[in-house]
Structures are given as structure tokens and as C-alpha cells.
N, C-alpha and C positions, 0 to 999 in steps of 0.2 A: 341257759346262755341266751344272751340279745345279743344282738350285733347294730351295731349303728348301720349306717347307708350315707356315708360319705361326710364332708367335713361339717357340711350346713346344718349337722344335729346339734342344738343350743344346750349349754347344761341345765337348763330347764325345763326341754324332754328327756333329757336321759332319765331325770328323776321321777317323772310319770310314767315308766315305761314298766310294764309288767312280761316277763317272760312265759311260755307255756309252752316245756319239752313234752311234747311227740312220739311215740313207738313206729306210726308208721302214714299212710296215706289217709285212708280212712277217717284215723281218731281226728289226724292236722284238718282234713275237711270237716267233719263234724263240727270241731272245737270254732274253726274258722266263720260256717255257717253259723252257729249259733251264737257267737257274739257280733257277728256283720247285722243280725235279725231285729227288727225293731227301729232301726235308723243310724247304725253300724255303718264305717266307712272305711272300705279297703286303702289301706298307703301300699309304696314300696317296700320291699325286699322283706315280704313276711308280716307286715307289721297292718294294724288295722287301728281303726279308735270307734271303739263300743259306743252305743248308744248314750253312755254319760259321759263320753269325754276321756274315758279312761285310754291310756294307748298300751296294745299288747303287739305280742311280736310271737304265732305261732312256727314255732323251728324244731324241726326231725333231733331227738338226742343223739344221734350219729352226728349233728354239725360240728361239736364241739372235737370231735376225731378230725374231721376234714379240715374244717379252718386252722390245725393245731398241726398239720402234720410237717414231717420231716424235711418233707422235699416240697420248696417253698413254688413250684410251678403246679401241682393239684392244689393246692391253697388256693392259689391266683385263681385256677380255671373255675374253679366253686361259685368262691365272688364273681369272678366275670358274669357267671351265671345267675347266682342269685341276684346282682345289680337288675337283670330283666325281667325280673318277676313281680311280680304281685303277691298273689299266693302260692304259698315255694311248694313245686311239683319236686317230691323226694327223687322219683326215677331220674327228673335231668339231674339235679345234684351231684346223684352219685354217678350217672354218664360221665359229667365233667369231670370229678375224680378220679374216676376210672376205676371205680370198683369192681369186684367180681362177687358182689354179695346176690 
């Protein structure tokens, strides 16, 4: 799953966007450091552009539960959250959902 970050993504990035689901904190940092490495440049809400330009977006496979869910006010608090991020800290995530995992 990608998620955009608000209306100002052009259909131009969409199409250079590569996703990379996640199990947990760890693997998201590893994955994150190791394509930031070499001249890598963090963006918003998860999302970074590798040193050739490529744009990826590393995201927890539990987002696609959250941003999907029933009750359209843990959605919301998600994104509220993820809006503030950079590289997306799984534990706030699931704070703002309100998980009990």
C-alpha cells in the first residue's frame, strides 16, 4: 500500500512511487536507512527518494487495516498522524488507532 500526502501529489509521482510493506519497527528502519544511504532524501508521511531519484514510501502492513477501518474517526487520527511524520514511528500509528496490539 502508498498513501499519497495530500492533494499536491501530481499524477506523475504517483507513477514513480514504489511501495515497501513492513512487519514491524526494525525492518521500516533498516529498509529506511538503507535506501536514505548514499545521497537518499527523506520526504513526508513515510515516503523518501533514493539516491537515483526513485520515490518509495516505507509503510507498516497493518496501515492498510488502519486507514481501511470501520469507524471512520481511527482512520482520521492515523492520518492526522502520519501527516506529522517523516519516517512513520509504527508505535504512534497504532496510539492513534488505539490499538491494543
Amino acid at each position: 500500500m502508498t498513501t499519497g500526502c495530500g492533494p499536491s501529489w501530481s499524477n506523475a509521482r504517483r507513477r514513480e512511487r514504489r511501495g515497501t510493506p513492513v512487519n514491524d519497527q526494525p525492518e521500516l528502519d533498516r529498509d529506511w536507512h538503507a535506501l536514505i544511504e548514499g545521497g537518499g532524501k527523506p520526504q513526508a508521511c513515510g515516503w523518501l527518494i533514493d539516491r537515483y531519484g526513485v520515490r518509495w514510501q516505507i509503510v507498516p502492513r497493518i496501515m492498510d487495516e488502519m486507514m481501511n477501518d470501520r469507524d471512520p474517526a481511527r482512520s482520521k487520527r492515523v492520518t492526522d498522524a502520519m501527516l506529522k511524520m517523516v519516517k512513520l514511528d509504527i508505535a504512534a500509528l497504532d496510539k492513534a488507532y488505539g490499538s491494543e496490539r
